[in-house]
N, C-alpha and C positions, 0 to 999 in steps of 0.2 A: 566482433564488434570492438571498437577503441574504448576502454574503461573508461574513458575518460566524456566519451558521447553517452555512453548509459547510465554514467552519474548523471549526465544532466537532464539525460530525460527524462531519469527516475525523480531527480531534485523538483523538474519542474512539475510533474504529475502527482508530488505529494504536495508540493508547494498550494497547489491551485486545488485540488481535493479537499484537503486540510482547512484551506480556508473557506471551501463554500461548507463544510459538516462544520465550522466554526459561525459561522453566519446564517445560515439557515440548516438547521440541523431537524427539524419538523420537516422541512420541504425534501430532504436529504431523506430522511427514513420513511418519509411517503413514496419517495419514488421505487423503494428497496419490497414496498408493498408492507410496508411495517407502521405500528400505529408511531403515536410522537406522544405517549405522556410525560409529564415532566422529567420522572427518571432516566429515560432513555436519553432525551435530549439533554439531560446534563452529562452522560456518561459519554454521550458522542462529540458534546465539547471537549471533556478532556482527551480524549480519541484523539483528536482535531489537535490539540496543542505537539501532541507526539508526534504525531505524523509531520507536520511543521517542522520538528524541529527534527525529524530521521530526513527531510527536503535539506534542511541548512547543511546536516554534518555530508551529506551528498556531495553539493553542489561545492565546499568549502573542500571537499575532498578528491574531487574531480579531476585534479594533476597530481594527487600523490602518486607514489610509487612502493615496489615492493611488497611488505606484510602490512601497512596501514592499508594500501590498497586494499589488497584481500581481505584484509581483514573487516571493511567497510561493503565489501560487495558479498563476501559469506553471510555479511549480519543481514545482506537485504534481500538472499536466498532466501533464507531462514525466515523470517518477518514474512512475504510473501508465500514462500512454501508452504509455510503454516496457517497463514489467513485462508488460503486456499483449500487445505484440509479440513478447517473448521467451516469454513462455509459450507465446502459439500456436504459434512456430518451432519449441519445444520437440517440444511435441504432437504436431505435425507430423512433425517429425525420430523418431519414437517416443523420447525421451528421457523422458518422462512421459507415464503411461499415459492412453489417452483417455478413463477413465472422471472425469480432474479437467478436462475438457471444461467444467464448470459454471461452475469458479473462475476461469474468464474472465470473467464475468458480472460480479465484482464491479470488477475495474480499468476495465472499460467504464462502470459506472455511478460510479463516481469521476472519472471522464475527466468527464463530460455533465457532475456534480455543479459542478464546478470550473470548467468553460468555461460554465456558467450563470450562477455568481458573477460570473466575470470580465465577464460581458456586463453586469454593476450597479454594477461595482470604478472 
């Protein structure tokens, strides 16, 4: 896959992510099967501001080349790799219900997306 296609996919999938856990961040951690008391939802805005801005350095990164490249697409291994370890933990541990068993699916194929560029980078 062209690095340059999977920055943007990536950009646009945090982009738009980001901004609905920014905007409805209750309706976001109901759908997760998770309750929404104030804490949570404050702590998923700030969630939501990062992710945003890992969408910007993406999308703004998307023609680099070399080691900024890689070095933009290691960091969004990494970031997914690990979201995806700590969900399962989670799951696992019942800290989130098994029925969001699915939204594993998407850090996995972000992981493959990323480690496919990098294999062009």
């Amino acid at each position: 896959m062209r690095p340059s296609l999977a920055l943007s996919i990536g950009a646009v999938f945090e982009i738009a992510s980001g901004a609905a856990f920014l905007i409805a961040p209750a309706q976001m951690l109901s759908a997760f099967g998770l309750g929404a008391p104030t804490e949570a939802q404050i702590a998923l805005r700030d969630a939501a501001v990062t992710l945003i801005g890992v969408g910007v350095i993406n999308w703004l990164a998307r023609n680099a080349t070399g080691a900024p490249l890689r070095a933009v697409l290691w960091g969004d291994v990494f970031i997914y790799g690990v979201d995806g370890l700590v969900n399962l933990s989670e799951i696992l541990a019942g800290l989130i219900p098994s029925a969001a068993a699915p939204a594993l699916i998407l850090p996995l194929a972000l992981v493959i997306m990323f480690v496919l560029a990098l294999r062009r980078a």
